[in-house]
Predicted model as a PDB file, atoms N, CA, C, CB and O in Angstrom, pLDDT in the B-factor column:
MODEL        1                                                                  
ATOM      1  N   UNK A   1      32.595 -56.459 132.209  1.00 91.00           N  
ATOM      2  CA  UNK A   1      32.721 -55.823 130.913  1.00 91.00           C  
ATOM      3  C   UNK A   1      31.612 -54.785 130.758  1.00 91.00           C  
ATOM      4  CB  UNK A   1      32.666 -56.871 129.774  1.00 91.00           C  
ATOM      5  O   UNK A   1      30.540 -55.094 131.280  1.00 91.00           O  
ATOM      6  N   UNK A   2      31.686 -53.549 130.101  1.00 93.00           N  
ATOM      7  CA  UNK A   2      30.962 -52.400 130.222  1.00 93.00           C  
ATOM      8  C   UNK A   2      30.056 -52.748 128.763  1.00 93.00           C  
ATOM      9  CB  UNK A   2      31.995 -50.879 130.326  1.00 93.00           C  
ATOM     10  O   UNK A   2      30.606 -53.110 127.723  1.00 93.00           O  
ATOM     11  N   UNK A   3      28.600 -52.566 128.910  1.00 97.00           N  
ATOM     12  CA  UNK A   3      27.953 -52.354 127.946  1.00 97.00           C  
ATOM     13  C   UNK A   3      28.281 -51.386 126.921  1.00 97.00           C  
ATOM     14  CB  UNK A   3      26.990 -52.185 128.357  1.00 97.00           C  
ATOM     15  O   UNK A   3      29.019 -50.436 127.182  1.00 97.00           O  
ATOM     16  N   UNK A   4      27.592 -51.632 125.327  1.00 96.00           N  
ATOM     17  CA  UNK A   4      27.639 -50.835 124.576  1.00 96.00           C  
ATOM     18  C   UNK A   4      27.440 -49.221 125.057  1.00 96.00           C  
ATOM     19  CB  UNK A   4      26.844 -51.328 123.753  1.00 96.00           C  
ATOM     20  O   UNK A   4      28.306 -48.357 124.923  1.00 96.00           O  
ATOM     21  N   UNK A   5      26.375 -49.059 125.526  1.00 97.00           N  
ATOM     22  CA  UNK A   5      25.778 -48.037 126.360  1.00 97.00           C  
ATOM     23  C   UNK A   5      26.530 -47.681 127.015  1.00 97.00           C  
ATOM     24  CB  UNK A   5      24.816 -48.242 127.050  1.00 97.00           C  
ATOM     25  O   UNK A   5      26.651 -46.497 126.701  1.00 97.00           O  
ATOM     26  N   UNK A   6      27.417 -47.958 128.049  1.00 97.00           N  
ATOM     27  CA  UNK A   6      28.347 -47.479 129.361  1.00 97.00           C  
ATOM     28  C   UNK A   6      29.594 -47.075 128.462  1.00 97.00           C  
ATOM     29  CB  UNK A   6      28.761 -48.867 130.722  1.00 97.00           C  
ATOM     30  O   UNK A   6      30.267 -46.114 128.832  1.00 97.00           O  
ATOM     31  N   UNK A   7      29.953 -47.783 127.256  1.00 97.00           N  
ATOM     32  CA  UNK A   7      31.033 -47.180 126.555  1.00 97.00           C  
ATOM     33  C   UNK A   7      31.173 -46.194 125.930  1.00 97.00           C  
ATOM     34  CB  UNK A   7      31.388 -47.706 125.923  1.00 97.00           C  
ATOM     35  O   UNK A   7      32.100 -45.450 125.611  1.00 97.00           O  
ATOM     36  N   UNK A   8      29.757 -46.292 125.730  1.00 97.00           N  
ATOM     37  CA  UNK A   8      29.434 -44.609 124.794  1.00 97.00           C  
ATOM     38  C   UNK A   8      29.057 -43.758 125.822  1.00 97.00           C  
ATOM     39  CB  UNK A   8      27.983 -44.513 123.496  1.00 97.00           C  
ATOM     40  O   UNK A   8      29.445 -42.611 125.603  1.00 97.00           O  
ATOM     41  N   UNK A   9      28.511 -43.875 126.750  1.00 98.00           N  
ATOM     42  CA  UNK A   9      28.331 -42.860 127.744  1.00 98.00           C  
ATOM     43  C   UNK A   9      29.854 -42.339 128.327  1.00 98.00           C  
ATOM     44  CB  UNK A   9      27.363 -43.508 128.948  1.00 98.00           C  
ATOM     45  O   UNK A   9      30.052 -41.324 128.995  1.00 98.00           O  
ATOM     46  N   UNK A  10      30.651 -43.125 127.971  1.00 98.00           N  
ATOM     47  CA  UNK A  10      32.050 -43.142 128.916  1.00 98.00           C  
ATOM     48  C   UNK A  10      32.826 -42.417 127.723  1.00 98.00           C  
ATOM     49  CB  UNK A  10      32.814 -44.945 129.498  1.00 98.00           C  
ATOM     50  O   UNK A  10      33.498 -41.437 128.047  1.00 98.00           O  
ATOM     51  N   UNK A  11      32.805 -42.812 126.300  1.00 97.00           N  
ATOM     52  CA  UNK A  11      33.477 -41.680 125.172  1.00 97.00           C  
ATOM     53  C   UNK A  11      32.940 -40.645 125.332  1.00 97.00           C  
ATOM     54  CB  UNK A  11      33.363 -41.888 123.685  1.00 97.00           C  
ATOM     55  O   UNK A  11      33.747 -39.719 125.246  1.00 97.00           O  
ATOM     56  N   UNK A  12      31.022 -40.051 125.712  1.00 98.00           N  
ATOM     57  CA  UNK A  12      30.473 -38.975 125.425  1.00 98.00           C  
ATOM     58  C   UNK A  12      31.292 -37.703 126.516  1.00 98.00           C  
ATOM     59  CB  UNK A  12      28.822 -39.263 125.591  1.00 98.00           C  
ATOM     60  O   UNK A  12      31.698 -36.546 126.408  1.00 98.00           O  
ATOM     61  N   UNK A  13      31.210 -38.742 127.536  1.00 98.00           N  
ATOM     62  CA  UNK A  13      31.964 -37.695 128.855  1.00 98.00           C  
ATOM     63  C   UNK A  13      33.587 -37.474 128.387  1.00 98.00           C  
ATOM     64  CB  UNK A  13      31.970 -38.673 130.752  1.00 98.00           C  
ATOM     65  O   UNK A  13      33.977 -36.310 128.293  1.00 98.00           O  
ATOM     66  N   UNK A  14      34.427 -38.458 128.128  1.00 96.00           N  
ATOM     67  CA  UNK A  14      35.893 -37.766 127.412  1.00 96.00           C  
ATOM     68  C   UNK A  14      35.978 -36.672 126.858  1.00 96.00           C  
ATOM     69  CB  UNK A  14      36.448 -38.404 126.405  1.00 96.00           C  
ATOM     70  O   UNK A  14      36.651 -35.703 127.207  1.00 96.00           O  
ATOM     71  N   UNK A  15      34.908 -36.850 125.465  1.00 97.00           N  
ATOM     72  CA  UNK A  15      34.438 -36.092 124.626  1.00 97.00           C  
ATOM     73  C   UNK A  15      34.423 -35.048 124.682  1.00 97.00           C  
ATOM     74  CB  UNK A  15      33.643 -36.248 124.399  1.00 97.00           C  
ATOM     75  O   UNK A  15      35.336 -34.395 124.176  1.00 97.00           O  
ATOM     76  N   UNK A  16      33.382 -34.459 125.321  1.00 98.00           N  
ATOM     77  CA  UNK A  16      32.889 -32.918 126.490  1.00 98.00           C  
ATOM     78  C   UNK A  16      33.885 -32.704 127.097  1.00 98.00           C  
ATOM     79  CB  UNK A  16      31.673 -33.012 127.781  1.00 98.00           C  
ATOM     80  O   UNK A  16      34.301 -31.613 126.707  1.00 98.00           O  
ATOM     81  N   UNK A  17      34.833 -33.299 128.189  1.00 97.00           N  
ATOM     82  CA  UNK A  17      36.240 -32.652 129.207  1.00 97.00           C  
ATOM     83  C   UNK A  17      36.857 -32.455 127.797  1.00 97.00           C  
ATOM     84  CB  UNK A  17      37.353 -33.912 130.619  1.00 97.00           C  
ATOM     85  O   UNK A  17      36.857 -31.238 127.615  1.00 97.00           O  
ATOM     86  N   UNK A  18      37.275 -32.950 126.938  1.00 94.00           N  
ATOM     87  CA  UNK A  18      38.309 -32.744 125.828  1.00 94.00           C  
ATOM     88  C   UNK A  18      38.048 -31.274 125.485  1.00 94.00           C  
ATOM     89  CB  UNK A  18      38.127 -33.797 124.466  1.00 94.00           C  
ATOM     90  O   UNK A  18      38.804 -30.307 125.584  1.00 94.00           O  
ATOM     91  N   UNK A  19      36.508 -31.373 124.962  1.00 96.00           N  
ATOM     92  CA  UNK A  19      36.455 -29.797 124.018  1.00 96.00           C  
ATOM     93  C   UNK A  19      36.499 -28.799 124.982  1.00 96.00           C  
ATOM     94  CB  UNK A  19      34.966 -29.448 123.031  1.00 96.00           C  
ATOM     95  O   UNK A  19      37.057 -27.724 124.763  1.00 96.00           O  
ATOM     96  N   UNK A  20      35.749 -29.169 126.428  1.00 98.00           N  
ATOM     97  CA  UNK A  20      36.160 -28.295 127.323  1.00 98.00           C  
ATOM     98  C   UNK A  20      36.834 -28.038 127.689  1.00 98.00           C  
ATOM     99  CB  UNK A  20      35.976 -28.203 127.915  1.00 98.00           C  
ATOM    100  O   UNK A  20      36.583 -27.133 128.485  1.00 98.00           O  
ATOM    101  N   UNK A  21      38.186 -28.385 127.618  1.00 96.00           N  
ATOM    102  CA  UNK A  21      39.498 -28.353 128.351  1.00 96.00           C  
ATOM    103  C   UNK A  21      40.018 -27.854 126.987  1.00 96.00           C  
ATOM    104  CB  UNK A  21      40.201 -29.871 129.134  1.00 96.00           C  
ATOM    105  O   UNK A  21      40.996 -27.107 126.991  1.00 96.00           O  
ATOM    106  N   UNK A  22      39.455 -28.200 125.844  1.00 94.00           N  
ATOM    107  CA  UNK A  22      40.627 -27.112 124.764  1.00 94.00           C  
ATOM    108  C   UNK A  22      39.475 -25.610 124.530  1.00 94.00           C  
ATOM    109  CB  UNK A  22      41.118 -28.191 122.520  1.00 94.00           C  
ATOM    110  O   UNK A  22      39.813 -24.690 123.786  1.00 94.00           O  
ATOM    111  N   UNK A  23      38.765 -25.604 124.935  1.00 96.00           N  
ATOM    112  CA  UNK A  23      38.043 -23.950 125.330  1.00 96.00           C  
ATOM    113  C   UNK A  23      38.815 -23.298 126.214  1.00 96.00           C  
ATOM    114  CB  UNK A  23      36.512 -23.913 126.095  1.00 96.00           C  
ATOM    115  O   UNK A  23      39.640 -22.401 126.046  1.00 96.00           O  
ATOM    116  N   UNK A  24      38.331 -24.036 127.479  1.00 97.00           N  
ATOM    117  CA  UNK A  24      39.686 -23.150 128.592  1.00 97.00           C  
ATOM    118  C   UNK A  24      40.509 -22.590 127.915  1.00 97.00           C  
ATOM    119  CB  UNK A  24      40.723 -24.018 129.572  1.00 97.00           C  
ATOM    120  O   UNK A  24      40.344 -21.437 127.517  1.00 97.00           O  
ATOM    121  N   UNK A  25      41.698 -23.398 127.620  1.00 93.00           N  
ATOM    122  CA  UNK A  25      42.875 -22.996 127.423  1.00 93.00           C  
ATOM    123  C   UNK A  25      42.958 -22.024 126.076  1.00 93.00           C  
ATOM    124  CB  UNK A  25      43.702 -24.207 127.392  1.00 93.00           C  
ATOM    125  O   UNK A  25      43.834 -21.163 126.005  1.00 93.00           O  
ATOM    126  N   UNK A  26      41.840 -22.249 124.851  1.00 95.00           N  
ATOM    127  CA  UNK A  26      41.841 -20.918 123.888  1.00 95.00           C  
ATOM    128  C   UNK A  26      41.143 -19.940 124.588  1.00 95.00           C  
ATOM    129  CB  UNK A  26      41.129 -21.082 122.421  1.00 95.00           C  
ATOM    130  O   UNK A  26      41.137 -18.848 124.019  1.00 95.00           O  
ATOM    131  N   UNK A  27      40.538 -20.001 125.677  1.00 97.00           N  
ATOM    132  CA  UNK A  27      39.899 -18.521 126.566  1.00 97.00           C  
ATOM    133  C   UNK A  27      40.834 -17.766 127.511  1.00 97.00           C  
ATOM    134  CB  UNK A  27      38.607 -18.924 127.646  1.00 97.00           C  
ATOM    135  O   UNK A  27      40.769 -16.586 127.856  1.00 97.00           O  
ATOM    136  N   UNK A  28      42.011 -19.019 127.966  1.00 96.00           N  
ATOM    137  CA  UNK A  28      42.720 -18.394 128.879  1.00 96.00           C  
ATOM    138  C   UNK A  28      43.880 -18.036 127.813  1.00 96.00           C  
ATOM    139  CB  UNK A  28      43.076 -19.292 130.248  1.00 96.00           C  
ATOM    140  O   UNK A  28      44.789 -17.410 128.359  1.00 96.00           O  
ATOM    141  N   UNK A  29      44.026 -18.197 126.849  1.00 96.00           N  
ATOM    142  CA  UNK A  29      45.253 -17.186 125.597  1.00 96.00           C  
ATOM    143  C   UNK A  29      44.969 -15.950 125.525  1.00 96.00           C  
ATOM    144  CB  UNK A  29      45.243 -17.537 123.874  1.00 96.00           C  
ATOM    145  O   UNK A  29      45.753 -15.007 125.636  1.00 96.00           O  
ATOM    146  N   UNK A  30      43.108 -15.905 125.217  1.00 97.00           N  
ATOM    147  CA  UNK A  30      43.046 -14.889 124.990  1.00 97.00           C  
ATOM    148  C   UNK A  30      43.287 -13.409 125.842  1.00 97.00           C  
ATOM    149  CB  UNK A  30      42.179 -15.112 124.597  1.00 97.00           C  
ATOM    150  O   UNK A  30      43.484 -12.242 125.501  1.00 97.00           O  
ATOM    151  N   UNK A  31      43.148 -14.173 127.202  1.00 98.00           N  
ATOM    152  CA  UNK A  31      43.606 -13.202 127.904  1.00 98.00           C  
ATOM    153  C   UNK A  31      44.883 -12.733 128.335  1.00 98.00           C  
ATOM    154  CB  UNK A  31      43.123 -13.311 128.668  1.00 98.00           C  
ATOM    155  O   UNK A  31      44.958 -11.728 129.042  1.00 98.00           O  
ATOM    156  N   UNK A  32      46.149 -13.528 127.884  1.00 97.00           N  
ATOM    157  CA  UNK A  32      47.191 -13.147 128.040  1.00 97.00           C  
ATOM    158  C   UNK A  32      47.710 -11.482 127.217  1.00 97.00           C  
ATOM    159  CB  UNK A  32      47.837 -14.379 127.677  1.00 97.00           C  
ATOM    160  O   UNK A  32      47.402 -10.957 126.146  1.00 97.00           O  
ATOM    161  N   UNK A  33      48.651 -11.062 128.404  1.00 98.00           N  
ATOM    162  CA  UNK A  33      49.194 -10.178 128.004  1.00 98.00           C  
ATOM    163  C   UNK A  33      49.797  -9.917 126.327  1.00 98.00           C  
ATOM    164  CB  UNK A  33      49.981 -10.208 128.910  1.00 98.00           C  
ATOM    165  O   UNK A  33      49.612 -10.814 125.505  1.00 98.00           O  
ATOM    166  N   UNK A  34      50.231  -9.139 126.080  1.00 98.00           N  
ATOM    167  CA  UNK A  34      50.860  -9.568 124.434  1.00 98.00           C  
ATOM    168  C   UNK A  34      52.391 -10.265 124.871  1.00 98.00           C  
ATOM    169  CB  UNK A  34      51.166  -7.805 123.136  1.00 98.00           C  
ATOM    170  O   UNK A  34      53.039 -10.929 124.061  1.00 98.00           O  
ATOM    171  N   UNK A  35      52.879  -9.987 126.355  1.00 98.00           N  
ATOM    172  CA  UNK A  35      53.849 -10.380 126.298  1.00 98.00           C  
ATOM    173  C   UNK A  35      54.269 -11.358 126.550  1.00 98.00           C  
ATOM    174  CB  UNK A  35      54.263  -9.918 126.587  1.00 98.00           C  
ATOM    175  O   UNK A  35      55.351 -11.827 126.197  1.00 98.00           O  
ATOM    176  N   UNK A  36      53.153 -11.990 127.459  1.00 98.00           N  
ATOM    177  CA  UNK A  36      52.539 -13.514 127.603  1.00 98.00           C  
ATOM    178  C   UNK A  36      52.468 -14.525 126.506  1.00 98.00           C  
ATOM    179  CB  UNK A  36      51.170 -13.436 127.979  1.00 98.00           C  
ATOM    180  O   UNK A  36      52.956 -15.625 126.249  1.00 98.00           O  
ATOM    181  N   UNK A  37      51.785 -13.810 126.063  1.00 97.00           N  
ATOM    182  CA  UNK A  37      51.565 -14.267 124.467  1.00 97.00           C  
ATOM    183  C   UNK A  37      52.711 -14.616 123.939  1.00 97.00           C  
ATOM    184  CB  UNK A  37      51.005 -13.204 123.497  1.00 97.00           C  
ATOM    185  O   UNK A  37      52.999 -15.811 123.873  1.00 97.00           O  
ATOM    186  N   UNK A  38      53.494 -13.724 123.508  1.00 96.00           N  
ATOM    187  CA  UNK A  38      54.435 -13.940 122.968  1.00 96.00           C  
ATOM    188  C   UNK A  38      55.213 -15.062 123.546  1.00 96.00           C  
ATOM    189  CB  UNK A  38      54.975 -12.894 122.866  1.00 96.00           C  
ATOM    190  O   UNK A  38      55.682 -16.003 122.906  1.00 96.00           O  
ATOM    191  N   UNK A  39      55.326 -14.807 125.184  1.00 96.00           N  
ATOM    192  CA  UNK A  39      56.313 -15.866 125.443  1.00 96.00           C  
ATOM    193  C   UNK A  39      55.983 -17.256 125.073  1.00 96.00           C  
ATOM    194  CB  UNK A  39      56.615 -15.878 126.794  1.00 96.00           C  
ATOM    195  O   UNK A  39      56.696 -18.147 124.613  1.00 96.00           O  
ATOM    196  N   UNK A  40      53.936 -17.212 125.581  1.00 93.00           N  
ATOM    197  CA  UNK A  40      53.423 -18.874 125.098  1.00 93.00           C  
ATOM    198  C   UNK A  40      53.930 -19.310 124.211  1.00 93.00           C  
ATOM    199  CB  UNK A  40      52.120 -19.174 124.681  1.00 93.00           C  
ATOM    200  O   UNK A  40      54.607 -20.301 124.486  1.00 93.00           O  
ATOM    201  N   UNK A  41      53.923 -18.851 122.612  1.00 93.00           N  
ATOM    202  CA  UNK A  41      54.196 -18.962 121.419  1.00 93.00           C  
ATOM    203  C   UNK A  41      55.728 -19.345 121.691  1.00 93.00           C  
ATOM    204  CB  UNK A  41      53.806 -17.709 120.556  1.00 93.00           C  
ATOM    205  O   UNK A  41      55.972 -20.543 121.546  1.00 93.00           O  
ATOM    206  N   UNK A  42      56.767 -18.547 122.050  1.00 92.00           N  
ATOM    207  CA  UNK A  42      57.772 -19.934 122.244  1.00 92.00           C  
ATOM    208  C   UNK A  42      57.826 -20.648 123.005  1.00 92.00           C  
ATOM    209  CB  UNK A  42      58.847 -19.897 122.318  1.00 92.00           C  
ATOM    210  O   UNK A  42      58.892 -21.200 122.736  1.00 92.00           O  
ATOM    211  N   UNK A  43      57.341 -21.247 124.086  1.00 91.00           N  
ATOM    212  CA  UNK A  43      57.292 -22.054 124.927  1.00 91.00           C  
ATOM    213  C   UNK A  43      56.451 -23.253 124.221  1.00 91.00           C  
ATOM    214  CB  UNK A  43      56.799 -21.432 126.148  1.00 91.00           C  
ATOM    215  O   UNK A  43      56.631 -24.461 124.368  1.00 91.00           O  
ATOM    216  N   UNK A  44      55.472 -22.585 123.404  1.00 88.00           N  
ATOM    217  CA  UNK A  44      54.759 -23.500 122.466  1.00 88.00           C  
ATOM    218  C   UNK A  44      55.535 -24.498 121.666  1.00 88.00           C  
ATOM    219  CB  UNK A  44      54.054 -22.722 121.538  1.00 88.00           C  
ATOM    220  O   UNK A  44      55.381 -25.716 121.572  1.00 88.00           O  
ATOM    221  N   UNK A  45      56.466 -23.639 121.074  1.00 87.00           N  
ATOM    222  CA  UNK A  45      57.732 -24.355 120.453  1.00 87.00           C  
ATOM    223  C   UNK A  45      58.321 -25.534 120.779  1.00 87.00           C  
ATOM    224  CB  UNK A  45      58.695 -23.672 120.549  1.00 87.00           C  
ATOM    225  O   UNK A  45      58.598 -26.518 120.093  1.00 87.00           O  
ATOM    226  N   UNK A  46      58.433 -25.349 121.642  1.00 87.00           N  
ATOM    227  CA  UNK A  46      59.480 -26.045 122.532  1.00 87.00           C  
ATOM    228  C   UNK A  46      58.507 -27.071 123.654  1.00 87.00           C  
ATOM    229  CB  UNK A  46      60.524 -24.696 123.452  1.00 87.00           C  
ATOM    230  O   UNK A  46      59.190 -27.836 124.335  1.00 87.00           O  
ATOM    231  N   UNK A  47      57.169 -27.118 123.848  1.00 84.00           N  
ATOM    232  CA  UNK A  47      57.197 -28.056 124.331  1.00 84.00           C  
ATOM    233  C   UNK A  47      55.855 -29.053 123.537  1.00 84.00           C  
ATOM    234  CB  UNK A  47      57.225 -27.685 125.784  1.00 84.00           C  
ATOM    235  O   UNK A  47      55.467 -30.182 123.838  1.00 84.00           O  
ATOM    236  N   UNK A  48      55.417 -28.199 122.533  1.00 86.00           N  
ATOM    237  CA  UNK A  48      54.189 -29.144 121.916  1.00 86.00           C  
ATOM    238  C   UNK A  48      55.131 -30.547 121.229  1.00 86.00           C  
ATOM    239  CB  UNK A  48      53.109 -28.093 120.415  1.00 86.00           C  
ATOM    240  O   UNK A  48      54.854 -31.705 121.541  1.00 86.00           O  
ATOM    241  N   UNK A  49      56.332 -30.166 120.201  1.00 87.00           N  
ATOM    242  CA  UNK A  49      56.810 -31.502 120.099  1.00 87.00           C  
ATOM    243  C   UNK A  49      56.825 -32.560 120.939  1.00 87.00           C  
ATOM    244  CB  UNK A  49      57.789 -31.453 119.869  1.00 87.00           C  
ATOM    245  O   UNK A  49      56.490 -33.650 120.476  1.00 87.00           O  
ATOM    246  N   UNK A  50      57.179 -32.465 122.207  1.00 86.00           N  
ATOM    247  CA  UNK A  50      57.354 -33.304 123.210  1.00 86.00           C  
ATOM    248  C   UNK A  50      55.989 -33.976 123.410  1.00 86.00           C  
ATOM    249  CB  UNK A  50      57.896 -32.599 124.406  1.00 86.00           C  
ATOM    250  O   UNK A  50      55.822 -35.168 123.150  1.00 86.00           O  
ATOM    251  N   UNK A  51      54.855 -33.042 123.958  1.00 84.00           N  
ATOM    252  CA  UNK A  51      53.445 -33.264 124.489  1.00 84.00           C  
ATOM    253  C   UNK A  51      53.149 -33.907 123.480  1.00 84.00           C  
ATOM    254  CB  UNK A  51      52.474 -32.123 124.846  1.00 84.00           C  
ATOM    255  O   UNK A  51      53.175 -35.056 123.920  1.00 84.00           O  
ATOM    256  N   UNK A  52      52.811 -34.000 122.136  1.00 88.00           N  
ATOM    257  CA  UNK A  52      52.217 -34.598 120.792  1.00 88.00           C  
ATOM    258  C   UNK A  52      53.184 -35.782 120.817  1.00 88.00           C  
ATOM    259  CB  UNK A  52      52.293 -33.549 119.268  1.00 88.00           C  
ATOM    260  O   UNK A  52      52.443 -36.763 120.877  1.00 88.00           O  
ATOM    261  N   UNK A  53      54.391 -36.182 120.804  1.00 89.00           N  
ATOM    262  CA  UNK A  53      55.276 -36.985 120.702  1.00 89.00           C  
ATOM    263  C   UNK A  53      54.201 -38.013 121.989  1.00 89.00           C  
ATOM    264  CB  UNK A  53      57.023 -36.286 120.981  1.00 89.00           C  
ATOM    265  O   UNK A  53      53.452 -38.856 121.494  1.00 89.00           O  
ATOM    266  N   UNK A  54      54.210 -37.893 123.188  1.00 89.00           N  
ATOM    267  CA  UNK A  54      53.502 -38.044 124.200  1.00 89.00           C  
ATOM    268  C   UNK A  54      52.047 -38.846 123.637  1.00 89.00           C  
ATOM    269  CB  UNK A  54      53.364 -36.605 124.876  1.00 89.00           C  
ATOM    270  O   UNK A  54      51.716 -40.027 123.734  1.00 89.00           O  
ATOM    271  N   UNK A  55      51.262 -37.518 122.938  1.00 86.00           N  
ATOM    272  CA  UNK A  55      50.099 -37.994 123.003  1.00 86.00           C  
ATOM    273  C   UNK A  55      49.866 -39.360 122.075  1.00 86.00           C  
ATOM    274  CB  UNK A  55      49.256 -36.888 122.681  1.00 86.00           C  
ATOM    275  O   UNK A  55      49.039 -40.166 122.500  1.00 86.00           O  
ATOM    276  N   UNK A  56      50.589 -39.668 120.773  1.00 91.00           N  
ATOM    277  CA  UNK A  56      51.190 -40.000 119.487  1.00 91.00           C  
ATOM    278  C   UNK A  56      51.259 -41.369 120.152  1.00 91.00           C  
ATOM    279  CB  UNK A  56      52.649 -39.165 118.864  1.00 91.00           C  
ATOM    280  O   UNK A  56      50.572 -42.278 119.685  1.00 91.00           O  
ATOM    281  N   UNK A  57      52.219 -41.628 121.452  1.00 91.00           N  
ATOM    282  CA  UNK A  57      52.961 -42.916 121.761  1.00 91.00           C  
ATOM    283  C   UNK A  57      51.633 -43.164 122.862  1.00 91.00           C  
ATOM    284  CB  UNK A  57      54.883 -42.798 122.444  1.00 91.00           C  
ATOM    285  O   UNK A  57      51.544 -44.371 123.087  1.00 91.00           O  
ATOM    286  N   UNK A  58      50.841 -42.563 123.425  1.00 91.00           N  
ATOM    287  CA  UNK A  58      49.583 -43.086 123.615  1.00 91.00           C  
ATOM    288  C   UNK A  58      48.286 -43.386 123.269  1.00 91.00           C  
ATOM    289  CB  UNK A  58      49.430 -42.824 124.084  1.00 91.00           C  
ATOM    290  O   UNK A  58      47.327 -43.685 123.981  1.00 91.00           O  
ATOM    291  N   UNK A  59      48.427 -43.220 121.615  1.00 90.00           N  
ATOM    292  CA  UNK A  59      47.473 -43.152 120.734  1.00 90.00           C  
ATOM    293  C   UNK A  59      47.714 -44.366 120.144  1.00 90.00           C  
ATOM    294  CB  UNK A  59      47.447 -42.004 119.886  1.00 90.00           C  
ATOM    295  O   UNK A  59      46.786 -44.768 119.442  1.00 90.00           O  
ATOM    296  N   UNK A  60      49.036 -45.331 120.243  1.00 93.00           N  
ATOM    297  CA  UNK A  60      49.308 -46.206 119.431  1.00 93.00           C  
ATOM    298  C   UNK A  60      49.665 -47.211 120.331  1.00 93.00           C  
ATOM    299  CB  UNK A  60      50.205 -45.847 118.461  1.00 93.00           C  
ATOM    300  O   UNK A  60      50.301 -48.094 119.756  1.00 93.00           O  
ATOM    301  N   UNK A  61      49.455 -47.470 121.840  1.00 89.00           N  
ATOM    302  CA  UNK A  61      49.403 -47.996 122.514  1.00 89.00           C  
ATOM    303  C   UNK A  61      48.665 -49.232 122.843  1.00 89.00           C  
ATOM    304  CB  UNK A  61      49.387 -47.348 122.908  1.00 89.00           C  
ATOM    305  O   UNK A  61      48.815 -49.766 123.943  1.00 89.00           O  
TER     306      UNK A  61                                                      
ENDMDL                                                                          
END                                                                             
């Protein structure tokens, strides 16, 4: 069984990949084309329901 300490060291690191991994991906938007863009935005559509549906049924797990 992981100490208090090893658990929080183990949320702190999630933590950090999380915000880092949602930087990436608002740094790599910004560089999309406009037409890129545009397409993300519907592709966004169409697959964040799913992914959140996803994250939702592993949040309540």
């Amino acid at each position: 069984m992981k100490s208090e300490r090893e658990l929080a060291q183990e949320y702190a690191e999630f933590e950090t990949k999380f915000l880092n991994a949602t930087k990436d991906i608002a740094d790599a938007i910004q560089k999309l084309s406009p037409t890129n863009l545009a397409k993300f935005k519907r592709e966004c559509k169409r697959m964040l329901p799913a992914g959140l549906a996803n994250l939702i049924r592993e949040l309540n797990r």
